[in-house]
N, C-alpha and C positions, 0 to 999 in steps of 0.2 A: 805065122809070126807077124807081117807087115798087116794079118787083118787087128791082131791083138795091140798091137802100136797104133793103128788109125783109131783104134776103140778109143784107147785111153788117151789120147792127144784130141780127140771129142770130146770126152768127157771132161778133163782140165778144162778146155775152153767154153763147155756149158757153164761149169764150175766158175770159172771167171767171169762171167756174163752174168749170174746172178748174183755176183759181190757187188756188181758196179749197177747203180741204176740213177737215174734223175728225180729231181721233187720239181715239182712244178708251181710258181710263185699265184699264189691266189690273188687276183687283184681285187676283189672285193671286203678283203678280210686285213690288206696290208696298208700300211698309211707311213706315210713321210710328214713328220711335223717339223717345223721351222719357227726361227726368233730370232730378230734380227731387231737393234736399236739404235741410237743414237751415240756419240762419244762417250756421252757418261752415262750409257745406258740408264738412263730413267726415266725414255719415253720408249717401252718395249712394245714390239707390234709380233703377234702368233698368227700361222695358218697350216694350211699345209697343202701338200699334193697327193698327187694319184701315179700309181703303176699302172703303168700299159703291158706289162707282162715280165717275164724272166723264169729264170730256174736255177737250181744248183745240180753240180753230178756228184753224185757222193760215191764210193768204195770200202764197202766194210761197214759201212756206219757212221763215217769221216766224210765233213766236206773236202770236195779237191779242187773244185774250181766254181764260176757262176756269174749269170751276169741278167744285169736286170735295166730295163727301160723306165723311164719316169718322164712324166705326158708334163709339161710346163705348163701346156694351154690350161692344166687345172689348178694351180697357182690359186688360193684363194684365202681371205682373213679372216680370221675368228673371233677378233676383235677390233678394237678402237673405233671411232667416230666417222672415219672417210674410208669405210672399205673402199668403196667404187675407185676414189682417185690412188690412194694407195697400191690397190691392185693394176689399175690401168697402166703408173708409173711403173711397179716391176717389171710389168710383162712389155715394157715401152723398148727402144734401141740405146735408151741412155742405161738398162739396166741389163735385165737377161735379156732382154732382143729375144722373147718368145718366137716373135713373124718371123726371122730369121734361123732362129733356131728351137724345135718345139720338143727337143728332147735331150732328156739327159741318160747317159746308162754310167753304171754303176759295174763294174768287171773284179769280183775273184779272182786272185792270182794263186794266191797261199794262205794255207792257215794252219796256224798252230794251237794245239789245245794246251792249255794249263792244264785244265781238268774236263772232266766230261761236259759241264756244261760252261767253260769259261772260256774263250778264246780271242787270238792276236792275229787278225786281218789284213793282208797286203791286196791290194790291188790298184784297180785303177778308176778314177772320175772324170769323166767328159762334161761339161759344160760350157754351153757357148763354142761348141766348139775346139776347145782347148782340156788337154789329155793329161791328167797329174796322176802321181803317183800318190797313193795315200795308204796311211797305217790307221787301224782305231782296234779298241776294244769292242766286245760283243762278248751277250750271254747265248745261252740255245738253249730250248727247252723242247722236250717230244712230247707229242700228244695223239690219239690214236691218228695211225693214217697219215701226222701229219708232222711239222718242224716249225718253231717261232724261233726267231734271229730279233735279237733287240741289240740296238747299239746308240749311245750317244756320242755324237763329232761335233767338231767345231772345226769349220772352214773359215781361212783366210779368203774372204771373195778377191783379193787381186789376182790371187796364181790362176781366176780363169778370168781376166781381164775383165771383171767387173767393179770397173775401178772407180764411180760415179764418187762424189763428193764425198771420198775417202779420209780416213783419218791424218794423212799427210798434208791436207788443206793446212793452212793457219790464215788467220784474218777477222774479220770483223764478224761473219757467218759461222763459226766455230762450232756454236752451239747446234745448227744445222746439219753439223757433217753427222755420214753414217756411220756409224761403227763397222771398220773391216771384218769384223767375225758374225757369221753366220752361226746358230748353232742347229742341228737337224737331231731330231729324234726318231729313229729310224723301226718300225716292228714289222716285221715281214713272218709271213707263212707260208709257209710251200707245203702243196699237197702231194701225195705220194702220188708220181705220172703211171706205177703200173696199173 
């Protein structure tokens, strides 16, 4: 009888183990897009960045949690007339303080699905250093072997003290300040890790 119990208390927990598995974030295939302007947004600058890795662990078929790296050193624009200084100033200490800090991650906490492929995101963003709680929308889509996560956000750059020539400014340079809102556009892949 204790060997028929150890059977099946093995085999639940093989059972269990093949519910739950990991995908593994492709960083060749995933892209972080970015847009960032001025106050009255009508001089808008795009680029984007690069993953240095991550994953999600899923259960059933469900994401349950995930967290992913994002390399700053690749920071770069896609347009306007002064990449060079544009980018030099982000990656500078008056902005993201890349040399200071060369990475952001991005942490899965919770999610809820509307529908199979709709879903409401909690977790958390570090940049610079500093650790926020964030919600956004995202779709999913499966593909063989594999999972796309799209989502569009828009960050407040103060909540990670990236406060440079904020819209709080008033004065004579008005037209100068940045607009506080970032917005990212976010497609990620994860490859199935089995």
């Amino acid at each position: 009888m204790k060997k028929l119990c150890f059977l099946l208390l093995l085999l639940m927990g093989v059972g269990s183990m093949q519910a739950q598995y990991s995908l593994v974030l492709d960083t060749t295939q995933s892209t972080v897009g970015w847009t960032g302007s001025n106050f009255a947004e009508l001089n808008k600058q795009r680029g984007t960045l690069k993953f240095s890795g991550g994953g999600i662990d899923m259960k059933e078929g469900l994401i349950q949690s995930g967290r992913f790296s994002i390399d700053m050193r690749t920071l770069a624009d896609t347009e306007g007339a002064s990449k060079n200084a544009l980018i030099t100033f982000l990656k500078s200490p008056l902005f993201f303080d890349v040399g200071m800090y060369p990475e952001a991650t991005l942490e899965i906490s919770r999610v809820y699905y509307n529908t199979d492929d709709t879903l409401d995101v909690e977790g958390f963003l570090t940049l610079k250093g500093v650790r926020n709680f964030i919600t956004f929308k995202a779709s999913l889509a499966s593909e063989a072997r594999a999972m796309v996560l799209r989502s569009q956000l828009k960050l407040d750059r103060n909540r990670w003290k990236v406060d440079y020539a904020n819209e709080n400014l008033m004065g004579p340079h008005k037209h100068d300040v940045i607009s506080n809102i970032i917005e990212l556009d976010v497609n990620i892949r994860f490859e199935d890790g089995c």
